[in-house]
ZAMARGU-4260 file (C-alpha; in steps of 0.2 Angstrom, whole numbers, plus 5000, padded with zeros to 4 digits):
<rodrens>
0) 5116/5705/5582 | 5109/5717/5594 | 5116/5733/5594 | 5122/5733/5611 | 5129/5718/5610
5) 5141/5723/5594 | 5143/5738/5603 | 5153/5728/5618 | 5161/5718/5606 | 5167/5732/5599
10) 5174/5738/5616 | 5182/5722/5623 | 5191/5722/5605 | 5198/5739/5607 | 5202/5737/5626
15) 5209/5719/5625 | 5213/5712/5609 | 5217/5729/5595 | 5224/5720/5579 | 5240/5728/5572
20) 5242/5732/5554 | 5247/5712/5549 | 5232/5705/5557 | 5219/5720/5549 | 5226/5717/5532
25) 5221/5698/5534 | 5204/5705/5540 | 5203/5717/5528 | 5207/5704/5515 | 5195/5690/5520
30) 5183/5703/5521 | 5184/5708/5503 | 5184/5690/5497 | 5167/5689/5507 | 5176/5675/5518
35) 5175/5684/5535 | 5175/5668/5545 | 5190/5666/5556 | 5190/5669/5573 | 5186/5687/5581
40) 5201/5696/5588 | 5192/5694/5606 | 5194/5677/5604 | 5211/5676/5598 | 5216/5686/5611
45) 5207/5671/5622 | 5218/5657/5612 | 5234/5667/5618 | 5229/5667/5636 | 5223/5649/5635
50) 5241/5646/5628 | 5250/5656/5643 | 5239/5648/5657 | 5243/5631/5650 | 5262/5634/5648
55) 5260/5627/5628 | 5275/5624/5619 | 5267/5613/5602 | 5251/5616/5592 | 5244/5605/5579
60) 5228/5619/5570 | 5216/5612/5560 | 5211/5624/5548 | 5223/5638/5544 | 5213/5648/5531
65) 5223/5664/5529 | 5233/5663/5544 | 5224/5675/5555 | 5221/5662/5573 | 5238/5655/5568
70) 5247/5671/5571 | 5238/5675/5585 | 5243/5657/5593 | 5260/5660/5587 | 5262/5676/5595
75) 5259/5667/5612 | 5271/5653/5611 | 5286/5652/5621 | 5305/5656/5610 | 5303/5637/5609
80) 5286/5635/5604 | 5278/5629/5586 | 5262/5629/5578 | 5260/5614/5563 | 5244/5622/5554
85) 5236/5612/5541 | 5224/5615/5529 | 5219/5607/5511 | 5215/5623/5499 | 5228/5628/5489
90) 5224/5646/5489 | 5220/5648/5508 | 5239/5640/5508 | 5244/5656/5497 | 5238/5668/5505
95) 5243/5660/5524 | 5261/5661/5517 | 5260/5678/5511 | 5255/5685/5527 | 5265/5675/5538
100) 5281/5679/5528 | 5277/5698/5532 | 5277/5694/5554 | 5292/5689/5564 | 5284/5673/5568
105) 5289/5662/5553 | 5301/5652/5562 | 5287/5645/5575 | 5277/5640/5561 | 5277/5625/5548
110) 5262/5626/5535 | 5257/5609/5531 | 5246/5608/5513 | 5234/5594/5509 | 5218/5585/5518
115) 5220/5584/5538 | 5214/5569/5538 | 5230/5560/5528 | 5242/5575/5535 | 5238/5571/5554
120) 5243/5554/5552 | 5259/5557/5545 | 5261/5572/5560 | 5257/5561/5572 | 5278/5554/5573
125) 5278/5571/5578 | 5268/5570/5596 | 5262/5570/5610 | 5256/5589/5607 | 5251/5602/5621
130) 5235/5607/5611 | 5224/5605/5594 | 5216/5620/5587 | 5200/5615/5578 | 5193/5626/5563
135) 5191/5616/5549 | 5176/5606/5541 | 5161/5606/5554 | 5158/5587/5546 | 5175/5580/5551
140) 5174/5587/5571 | 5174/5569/5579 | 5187/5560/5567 | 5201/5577/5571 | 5193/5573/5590
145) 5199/5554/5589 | 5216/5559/5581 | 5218/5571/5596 | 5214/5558/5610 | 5227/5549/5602
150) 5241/5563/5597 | 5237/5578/5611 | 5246/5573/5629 | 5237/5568/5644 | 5232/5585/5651
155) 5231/5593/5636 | 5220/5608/5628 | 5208/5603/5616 | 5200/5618/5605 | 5188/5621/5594
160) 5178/5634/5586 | 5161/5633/5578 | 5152/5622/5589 | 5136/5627/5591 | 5136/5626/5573
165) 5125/5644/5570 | 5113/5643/5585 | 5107/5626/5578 | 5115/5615/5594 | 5100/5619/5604
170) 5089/5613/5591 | 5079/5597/5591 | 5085/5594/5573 | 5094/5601/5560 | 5088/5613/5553
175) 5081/5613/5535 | 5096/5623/5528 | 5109/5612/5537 | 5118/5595/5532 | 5109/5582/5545
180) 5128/5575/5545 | 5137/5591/5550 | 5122/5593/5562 | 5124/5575/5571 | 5141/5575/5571
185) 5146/5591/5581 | 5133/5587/5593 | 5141/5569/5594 | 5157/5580/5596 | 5151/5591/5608
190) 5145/5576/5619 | 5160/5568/5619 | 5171/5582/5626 | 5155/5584/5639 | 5160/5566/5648
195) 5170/5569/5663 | 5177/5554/5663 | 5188/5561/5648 | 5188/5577/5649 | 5185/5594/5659
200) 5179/5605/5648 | 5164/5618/5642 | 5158/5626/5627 | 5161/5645/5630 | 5147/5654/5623
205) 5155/5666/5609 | 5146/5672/5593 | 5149/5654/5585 | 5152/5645/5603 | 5172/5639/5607
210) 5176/5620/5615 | 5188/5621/5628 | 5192/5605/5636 | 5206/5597/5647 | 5211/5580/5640
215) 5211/5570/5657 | 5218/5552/5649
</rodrens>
């Protein structure tokens, strides 16, 4: 990263989005497990304002990881408001409900352990939901993207993190590191939430790039 360019990151951090003690210890955590791949504080702050605008009251998250986004969500919520956050490792489980038992925000969130693809469809009885928060395997982005046509309401907030896949989305082909079907499948994910007839959306262009659409169906 250029340096000015960490250096204003660093500065929108401090000015809009300083983390507490709770979320640095996650950070400082993941960090030490050489897992520093959840969202960046700037962009959680960015979930919670999506969240406000949108008046969301129900989040289904997809990819919970140590809990880090969850919180962040969760902060944002109405009194009313819960977050069902998924996520198939048993240790990233642990660690989610270590941290989460240390905030004040247990009671808006219900930790669901086991593949998203078999959890969605039993949370589905649960639905419609105000928005889907997208973090998970990069190889699954167009199946969680079908559940949500079905399970997020008409007018919805689809989100999703990690979509231009490292820089590669521009490319004319995976690149040589890369699974080819993580590759054509977030670009098949990325051109669905570009059709207008569907949606209204865009891909804001942070570090790793974040999908923010408007479900219009």
């Amino acid at each position: 990263m250029p340096k000015n360019e960490s250096l204003s990151l660093d500065y929108i951090r401090s000015l809009y989005a300083p983390q507490d003690a709770l979320l640095e210890r996650i950070d400082a955590a993941l960090h030490a497990m050489g897992m520093p791949i959840h969202i960046g504080a700037e962009e959680g702050r960015l979930l919670q304002m999506l969240i406000a605008l949108h008046g969301t009251r129900t989040i289904v998250e997809i990819g919970t990881l140590a809990g880090y986004s969850t919180l962040w969500m969760a902060r944002a919520l109405p009194e009313n408001g819960h977050i069902y956050t998924i996520d198939k490792d048993p240790r990233h489980c642990a660690m989610a409900r270590e941290f989460i038992a240390q905030s004040d925000m247990q009671e808006r969130i219900t930790q669901l352990e086991g593949d998203a693809h078999s959890v969605l469809a039993q949370l589905s009885a649960k639905g419609p939901f105000d928005m889907v928060f997208i973090d998970a395997d990069k190889i699954s982005y167009s199946d969680y993207l079908d559940w949500a046509e079905r399970n997020i309401r008409k007018g919805g907030l689809i989100v999703a993190d990690n979509t231009l896949l490292f820089g590669s989305m521009g490319q004319d082909a995976p690149p040589p590191d890369m699974a080819p079907t993580a590759w054509h499948n977030m670009r098949r994910f990325n051109e669905r939430l570009a059709n207008r007839n569907k949606y209204s959306g865009t891909i804001i262009p942070t570090q790793e790039g974040l999908s923010v659409a408007i479900k219009l169906f």
